[in-house]
C-alpha positions as CSV (number, residue, x, y, z in Angstrom):
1,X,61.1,24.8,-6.0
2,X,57.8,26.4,-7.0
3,X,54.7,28.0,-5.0
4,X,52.9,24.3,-5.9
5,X,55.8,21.8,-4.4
6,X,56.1,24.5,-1.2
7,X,52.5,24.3,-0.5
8,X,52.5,19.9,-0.6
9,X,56.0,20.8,2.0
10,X,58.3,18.7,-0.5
11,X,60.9,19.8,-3.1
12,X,63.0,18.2,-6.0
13,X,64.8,15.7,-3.9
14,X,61.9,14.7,-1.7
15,X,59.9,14.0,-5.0
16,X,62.3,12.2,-6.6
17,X,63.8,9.8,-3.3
18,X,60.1,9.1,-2.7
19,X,58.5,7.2,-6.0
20,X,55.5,6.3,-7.0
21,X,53.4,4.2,-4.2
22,X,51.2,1.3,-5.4
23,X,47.5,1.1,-4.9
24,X,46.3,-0.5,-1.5
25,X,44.6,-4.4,-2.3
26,X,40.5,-3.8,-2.5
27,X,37.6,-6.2,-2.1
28,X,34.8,-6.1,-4.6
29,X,31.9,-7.9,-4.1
30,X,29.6,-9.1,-6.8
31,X,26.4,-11.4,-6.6
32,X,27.8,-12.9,-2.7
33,X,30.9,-13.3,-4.7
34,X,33.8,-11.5,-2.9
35,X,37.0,-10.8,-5.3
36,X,40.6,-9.7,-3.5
37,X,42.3,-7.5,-6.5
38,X,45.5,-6.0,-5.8
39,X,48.0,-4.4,-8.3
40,X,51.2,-7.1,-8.6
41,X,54.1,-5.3,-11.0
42,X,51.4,-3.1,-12.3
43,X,48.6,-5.9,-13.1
44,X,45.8,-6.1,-12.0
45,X,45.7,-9.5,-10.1
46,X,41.9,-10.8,-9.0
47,X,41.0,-14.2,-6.2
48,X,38.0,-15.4,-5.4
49,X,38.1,-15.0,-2.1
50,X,37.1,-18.6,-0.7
51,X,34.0,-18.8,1.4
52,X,34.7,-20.8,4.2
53,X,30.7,-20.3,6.0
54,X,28.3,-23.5,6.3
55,X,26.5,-24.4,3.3
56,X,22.8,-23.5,5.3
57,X,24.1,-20.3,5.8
58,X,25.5,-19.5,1.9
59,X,21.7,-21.1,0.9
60,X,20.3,-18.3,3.0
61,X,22.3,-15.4,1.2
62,X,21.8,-16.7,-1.9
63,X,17.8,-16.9,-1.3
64,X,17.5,-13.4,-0.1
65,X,19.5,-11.9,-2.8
66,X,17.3,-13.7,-5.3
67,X,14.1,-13.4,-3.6
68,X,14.7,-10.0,-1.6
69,X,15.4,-6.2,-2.1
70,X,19.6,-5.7,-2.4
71,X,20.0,-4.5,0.9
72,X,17.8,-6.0,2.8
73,X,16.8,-5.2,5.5
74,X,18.1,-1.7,5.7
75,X,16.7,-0.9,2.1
76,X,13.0,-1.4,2.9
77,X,10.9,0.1,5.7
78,X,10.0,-1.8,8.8
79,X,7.5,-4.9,8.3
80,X,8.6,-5.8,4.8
81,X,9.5,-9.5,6.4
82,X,6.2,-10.2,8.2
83,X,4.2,-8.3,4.8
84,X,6.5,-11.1,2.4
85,X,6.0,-14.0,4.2
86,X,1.7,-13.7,4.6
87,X,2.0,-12.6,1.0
88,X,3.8,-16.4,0.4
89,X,1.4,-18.2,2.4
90,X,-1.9,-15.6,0.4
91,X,0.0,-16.8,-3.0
92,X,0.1,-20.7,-1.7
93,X,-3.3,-20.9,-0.5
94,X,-4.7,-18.8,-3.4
95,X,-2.8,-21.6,-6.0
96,X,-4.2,-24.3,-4.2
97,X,-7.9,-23.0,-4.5
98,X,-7.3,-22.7,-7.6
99,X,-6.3,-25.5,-8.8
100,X,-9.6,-27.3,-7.3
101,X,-11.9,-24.8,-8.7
102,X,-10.3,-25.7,-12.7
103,X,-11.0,-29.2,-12.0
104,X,-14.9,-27.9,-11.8
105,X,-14.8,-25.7,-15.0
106,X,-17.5,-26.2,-17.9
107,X,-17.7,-30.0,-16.4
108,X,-21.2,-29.0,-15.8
109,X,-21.8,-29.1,-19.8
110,X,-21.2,-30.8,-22.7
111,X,-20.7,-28.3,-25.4
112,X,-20.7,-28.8,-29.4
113,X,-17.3,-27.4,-30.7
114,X,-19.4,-24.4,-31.6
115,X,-21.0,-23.6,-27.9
116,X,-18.0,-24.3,-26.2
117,X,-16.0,-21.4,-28.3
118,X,-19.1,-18.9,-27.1
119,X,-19.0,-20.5,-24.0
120,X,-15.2,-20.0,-23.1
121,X,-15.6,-16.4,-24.5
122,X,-18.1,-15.5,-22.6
123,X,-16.7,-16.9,-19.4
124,X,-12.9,-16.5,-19.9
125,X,-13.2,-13.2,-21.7
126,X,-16.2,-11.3,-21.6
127,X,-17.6,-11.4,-17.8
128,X,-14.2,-10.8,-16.7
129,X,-13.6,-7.7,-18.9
130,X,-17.0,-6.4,-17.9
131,X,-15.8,-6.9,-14.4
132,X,-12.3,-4.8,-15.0
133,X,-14.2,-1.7,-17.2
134,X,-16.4,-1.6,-13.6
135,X,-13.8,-1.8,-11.2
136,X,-11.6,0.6,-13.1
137,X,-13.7,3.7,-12.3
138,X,-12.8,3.1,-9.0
139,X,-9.2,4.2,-8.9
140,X,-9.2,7.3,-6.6
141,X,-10.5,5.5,-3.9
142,X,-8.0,2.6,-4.3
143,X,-5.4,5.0,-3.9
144,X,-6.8,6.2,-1.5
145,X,-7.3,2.9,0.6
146,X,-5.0,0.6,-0.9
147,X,-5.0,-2.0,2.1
148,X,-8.9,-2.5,2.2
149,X,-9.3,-2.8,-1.5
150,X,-6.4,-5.6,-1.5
151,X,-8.5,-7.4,0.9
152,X,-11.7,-6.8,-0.5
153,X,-10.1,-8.0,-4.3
154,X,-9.2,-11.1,-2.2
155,X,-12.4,-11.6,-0.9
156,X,-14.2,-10.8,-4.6
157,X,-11.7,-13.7,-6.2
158,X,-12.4,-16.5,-3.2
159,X,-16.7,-15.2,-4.1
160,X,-15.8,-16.0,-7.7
161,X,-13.5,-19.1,-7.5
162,X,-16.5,-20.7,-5.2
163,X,-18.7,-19.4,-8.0
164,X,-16.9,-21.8,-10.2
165,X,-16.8,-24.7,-7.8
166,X,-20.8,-24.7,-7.4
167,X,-21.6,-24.0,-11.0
168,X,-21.6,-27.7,-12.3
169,X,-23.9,-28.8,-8.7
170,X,-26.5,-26.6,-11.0
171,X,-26.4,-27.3,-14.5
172,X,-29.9,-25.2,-15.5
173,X,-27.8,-22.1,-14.2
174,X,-24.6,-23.1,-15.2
175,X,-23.4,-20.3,-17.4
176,X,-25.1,-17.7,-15.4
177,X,-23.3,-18.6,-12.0
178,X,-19.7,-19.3,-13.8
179,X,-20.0,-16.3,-16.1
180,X,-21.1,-14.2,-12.7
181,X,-18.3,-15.7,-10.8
182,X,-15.7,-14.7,-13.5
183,X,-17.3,-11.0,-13.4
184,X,-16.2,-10.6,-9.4
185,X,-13.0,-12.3,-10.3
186,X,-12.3,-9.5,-13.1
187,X,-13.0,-6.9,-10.3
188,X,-10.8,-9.0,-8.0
189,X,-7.9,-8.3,-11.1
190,X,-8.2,-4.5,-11.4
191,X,-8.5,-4.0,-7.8
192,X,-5.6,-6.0,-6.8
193,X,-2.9,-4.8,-10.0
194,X,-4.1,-1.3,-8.6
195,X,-3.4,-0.8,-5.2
196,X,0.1,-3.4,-6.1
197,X,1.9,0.1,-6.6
198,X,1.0,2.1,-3.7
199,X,1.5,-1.1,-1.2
200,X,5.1,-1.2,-2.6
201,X,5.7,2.5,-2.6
202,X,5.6,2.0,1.5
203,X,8.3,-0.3,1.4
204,X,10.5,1.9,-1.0
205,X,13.2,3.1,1.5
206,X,16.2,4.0,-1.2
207,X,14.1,4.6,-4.4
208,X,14.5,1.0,-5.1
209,X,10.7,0.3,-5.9
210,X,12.0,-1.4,-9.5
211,X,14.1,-4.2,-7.0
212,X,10.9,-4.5,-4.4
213,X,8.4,-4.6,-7.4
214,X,10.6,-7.4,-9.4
215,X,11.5,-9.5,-5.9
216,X,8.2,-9.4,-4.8
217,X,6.8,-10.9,-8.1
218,X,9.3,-13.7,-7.7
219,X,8.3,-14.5,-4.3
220,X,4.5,-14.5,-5.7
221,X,5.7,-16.7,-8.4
222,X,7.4,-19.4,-6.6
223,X,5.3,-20.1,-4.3
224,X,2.3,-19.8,-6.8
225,X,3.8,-22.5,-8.3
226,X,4.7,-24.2,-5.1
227,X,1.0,-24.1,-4.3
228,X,-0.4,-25.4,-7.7
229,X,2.5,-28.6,-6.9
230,X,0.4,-29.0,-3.7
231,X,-2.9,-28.9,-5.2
232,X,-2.6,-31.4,-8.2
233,X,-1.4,-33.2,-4.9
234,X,-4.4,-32.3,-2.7
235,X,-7.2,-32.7,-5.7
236,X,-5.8,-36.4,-6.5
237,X,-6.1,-37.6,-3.2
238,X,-8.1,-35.9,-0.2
239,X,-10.1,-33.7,-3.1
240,X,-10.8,-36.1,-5.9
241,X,-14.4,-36.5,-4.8
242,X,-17.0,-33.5,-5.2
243,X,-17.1,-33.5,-1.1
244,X,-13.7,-33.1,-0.7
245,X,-13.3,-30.3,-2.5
246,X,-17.0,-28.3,-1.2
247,X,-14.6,-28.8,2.4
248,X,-11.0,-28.0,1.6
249,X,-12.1,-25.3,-0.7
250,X,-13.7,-23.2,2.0
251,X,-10.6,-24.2,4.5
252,X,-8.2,-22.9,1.7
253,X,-10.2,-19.3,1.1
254,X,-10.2,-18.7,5.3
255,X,-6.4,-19.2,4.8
256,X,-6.2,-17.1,2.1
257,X,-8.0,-14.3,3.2
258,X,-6.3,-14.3,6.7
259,X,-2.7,-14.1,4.9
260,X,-4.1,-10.8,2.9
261,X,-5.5,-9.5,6.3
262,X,-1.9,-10.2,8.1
263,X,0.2,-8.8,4.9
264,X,-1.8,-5.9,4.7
265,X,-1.6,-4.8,8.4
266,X,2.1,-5.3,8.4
267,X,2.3,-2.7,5.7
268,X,3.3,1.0,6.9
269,X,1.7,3.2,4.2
270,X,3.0,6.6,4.7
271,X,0.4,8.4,2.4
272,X,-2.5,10.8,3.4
273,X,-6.0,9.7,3.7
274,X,-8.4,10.6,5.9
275,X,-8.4,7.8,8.7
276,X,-5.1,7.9,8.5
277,X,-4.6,12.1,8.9
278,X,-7.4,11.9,11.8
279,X,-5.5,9.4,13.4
280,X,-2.3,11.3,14.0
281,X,-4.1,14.3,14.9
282,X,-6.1,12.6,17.5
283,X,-2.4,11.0,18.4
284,X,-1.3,14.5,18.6
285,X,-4.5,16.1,20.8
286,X,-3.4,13.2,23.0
287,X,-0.2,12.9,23.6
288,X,1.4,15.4,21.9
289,X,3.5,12.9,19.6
290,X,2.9,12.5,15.6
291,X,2.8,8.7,14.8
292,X,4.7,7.1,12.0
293,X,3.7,4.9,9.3
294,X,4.4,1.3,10.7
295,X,3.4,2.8,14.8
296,X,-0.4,3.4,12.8
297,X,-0.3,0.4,10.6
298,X,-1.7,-2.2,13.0
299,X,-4.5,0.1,14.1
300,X,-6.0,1.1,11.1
301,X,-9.4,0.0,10.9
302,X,-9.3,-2.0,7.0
303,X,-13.0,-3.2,7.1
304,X,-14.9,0.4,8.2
305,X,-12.0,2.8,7.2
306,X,-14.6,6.0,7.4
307,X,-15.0,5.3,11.2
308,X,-15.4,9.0,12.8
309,X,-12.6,9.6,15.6
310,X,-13.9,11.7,18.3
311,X,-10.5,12.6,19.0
312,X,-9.9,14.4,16.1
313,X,-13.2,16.2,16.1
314,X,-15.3,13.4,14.4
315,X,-14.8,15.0,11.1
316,X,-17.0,13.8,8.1
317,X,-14.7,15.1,4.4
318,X,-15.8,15.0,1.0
319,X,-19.9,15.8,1.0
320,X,-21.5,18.0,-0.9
321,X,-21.7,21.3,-0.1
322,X,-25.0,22.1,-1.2
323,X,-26.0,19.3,1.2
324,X,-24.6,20.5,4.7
325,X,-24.2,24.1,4.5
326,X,-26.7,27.0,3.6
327,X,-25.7,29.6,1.2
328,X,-25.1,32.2,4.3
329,X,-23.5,29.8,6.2
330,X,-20.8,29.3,3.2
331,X,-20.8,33.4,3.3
332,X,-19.5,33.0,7.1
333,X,-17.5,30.2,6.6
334,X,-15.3,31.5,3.7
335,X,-14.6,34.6,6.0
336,X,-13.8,33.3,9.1
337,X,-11.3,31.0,6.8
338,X,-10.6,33.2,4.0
339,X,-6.9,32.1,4.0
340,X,-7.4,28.5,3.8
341,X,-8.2,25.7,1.5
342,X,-11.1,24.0,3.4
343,X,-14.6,25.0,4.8
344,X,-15.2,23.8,8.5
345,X,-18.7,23.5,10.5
346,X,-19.6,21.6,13.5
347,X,-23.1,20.5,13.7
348,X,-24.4,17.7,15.8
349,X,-20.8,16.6,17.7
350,X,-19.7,16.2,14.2
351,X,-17.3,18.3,12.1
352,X,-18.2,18.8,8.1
353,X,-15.0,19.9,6.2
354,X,-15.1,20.1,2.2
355,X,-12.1,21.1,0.7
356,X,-11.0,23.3,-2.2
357,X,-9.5,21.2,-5.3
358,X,-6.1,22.2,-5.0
359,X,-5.9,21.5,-1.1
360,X,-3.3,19.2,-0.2
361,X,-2.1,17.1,2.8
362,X,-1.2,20.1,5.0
363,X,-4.7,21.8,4.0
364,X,-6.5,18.6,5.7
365,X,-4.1,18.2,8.6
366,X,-5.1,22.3,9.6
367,X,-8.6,21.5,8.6
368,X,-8.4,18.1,10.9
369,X,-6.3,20.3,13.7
370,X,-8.7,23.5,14.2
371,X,-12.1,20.8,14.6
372,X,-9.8,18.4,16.4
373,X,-9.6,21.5,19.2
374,X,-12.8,22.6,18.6
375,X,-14.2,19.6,20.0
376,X,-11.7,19.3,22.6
377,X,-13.0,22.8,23.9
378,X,-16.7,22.2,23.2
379,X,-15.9,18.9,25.7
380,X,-14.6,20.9,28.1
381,X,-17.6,23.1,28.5
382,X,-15.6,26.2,27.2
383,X,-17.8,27.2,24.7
384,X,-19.6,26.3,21.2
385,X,-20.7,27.6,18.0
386,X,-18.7,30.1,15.9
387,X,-16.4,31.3,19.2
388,X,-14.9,27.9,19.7
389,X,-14.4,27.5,16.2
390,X,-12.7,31.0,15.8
391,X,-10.6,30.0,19.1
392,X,-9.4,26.8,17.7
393,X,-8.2,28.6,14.4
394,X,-6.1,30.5,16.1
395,X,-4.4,27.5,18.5
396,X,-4.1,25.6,15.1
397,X,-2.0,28.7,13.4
398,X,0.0,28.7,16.6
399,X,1.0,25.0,16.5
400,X,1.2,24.0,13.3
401,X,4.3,24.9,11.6
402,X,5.8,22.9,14.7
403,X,3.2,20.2,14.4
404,X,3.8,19.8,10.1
405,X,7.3,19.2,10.6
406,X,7.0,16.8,12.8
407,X,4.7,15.1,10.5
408,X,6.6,15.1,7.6
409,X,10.1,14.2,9.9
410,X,7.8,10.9,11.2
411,X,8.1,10.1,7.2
412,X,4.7,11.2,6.3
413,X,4.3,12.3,2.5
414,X,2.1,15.8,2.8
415,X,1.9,16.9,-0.5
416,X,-1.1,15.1,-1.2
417,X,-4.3,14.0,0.1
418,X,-6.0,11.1,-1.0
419,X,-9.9,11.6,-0.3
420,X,-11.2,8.8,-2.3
421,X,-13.8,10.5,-5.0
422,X,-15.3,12.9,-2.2
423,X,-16.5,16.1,-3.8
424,X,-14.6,18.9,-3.0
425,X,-15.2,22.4,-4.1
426,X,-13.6,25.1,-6.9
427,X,-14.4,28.7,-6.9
428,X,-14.9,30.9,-10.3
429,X,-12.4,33.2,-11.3
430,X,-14.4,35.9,-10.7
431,X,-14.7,34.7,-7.3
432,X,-11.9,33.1,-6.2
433,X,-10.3,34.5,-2.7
């Protein structure tokens, strides 16, 4: 017997009297399809295993496995139900509206073969790529606020759709009104492809964004087509007069635009922005908690996202320098915060902060924490000017490597901070800190 066959506690005889062992019978399952495979006189033998559930109930698996995230719902983040099914109804309205506004396209002319070529170019083609070579310079600040810009690329394609609708009640302006309306719906286009990515990045629970991106789109597209099934409906009965359409088309964009609202608040994005990074440190002044994601997604102000928090110390990000601090009072600043990433003044109950270029999430949230308890103190009668603001530094070192690791444990991404194009400032070489 060797050191091996001593160290399993068998020898010769134990090895040979005990033979081989086959395999234990496994289930796989495949597509809702659940296989029994065992090994029978050293096959492999496969069954379908026979599913014996009502046929409502198999419908419902098979829908969500071809309609929802594999996993579901422990692969996606919280809301991802509520977000899909305002998305459905935003997708079924929106195909509906549109069908009635092609019934109205270039019926307001009567084109030679010739005109109706420039006419559909510039309509079709040009406006709308003006509209996208506009919107596109605006892509910090989508990322930046993903949620409003959804809505307002919602709100720009209902303007131009009803653009559309009205063009042939004016036939002097015709070309001018449907080629403006095509404009705002190639900004709707841009904006709304844009801020598609970060909106499912929030869902993303397992790195699975490929699977949300690709089910998503296939709820979009069914009940796009759903909708345009309704509308040929809708526009040959109820809308096949001018007046039925001028009402249903209005009653079809409120619907619209609410589903976009509702999907949008239902989704928890985790990034850094700066309503978002005063609101958990005005959650934190208060309570001593860090929110999450999807506990700050339904209060998050979509229409005026620059609101000023008095919590947080009502700080205003991003303007120029040159603009709210003199040259000494940069001097003083850079001293009193020579190890940071940000300049901080208060002035007028208000906080000014400007950050460096290579400041990131956690720069803001100490920047947001030392004003945040500088105006708590300056409420509190404790003192003001440069004492307070040299007081709350030094609370803000104390607190915050507890305070950013609560933050990112809450599921808040803190390498980055989305500002939105506001200017932020980058020293010379020569005098860099």
């Amino acid at each position: 017997m060797n050191i091996l066959e001593r160290m399993r506690g068998g020898g010769d005889r134990a090895a040979v009297g005990e033979g081989p062992r086959e395999p234990e019978p496994w289930v796989e399952i495949s597509e809702s399809v659940s296989r029994l495979c065992s090994f029978d006189a050293g096959r492999v033998s496969v069954k379908v295993i026979q599913n014996s559930r009502p046929i409502h109930d198999k419908m419902i698996d098979s829908f969500l496995n071809k309609f929802f995230p594999s996993g579901y719902p422990y692969s996606v983040n919280e809301g991802y139900l509520t977000y899909t099914k305002f998305r459905a109804l935003q997708h079924f309205s929106s195909a509906m509206l549109h069908v009635l506004s092609t019934q109205f396209s270039v019926t307001g002319l009567r084109p030679t073969p010739a005109q109706a070529t420039a006419v559909s170019w510039i309509l079709k083609d040009g406006m709308q790529h003006a509209g996208k070579l506009i919107c596109s310079g605006m892509g910090a600040r989508m990322d930046s606020e993903p949620k409003s810009w959804r809505i307002l690329a919602d709100v720009l394609y209902d303007f131009g759709t009803a653009l559309e609708v009205i063009s042939p009640l004016c036939p002097q302006l015709f070309l001018e009104v449907a080629g403006f309306g095509n404009f705002a719906k190639g900004m709707a286009v841009v904006a709304a492809r844009a801020t598609r990515l970060p909106i499912y990045s929030s869902f993303a629970k397992e790195g699975n964004l490929s699977d949300l991106f690709a089910k998503g789109e296939a709820i979009s597209t069914l009940f796009n087509v759903m909708g345009i099934g309704a509308g040929i409906g809708l526009a040959s009965t109820m809308c096949s007069t001018t007046q039925g359409k001028l009402i249903a088309g209005p009653l079809l964009s409120v619907v619209h635009i609410y589903g976009v609202v509702q999907e949008m608040r239902a989704t928890p994005v985790n990034t850094l922005n700066p309503q978002r990074t005063a609101m958990i440190v005005a959650d934190f002044i208060k309570s001593g908690k860090v929110s999450s994601p999807a506990e700050l997604r339904y209060r998050e102000d979509l229409l005026f996202p620059n609101r000023l928090i008095e919590e947080a110390g009502s700080v205003k990000i991003g303007q120029p320098v040159r603009r709210v601090f003199s040259p000494q009072r940069i001097e003083q600043l850079k001293a009193t915060f020579s190890k940071e990433k940000f300049l901080l003044s208060r002035k007028d109950n208000s906080a000014y902060m400007v950050l460096e270029q290579s400041a990131t999430g956690e720069d803001a949230l100490r920047g947001w924490l030392v004003a945040a308890f500088a105006s708590e103190m300056e409420r509190s009668g404790v003192g003001s000017g440069d004492t307070v603001l040299n007081e709350a530094y030094g609370r803000m070192v104390d607190v915050f490597p507890m305070f950013v690791a609560e933050v990112r444990s809450r599921g808040w991404y803190t390498d980055q901070f989305l500002d939105g194009n506001r200017s932020r400032i980058a020293y010379p070489k020569s005098h860099q800190r």
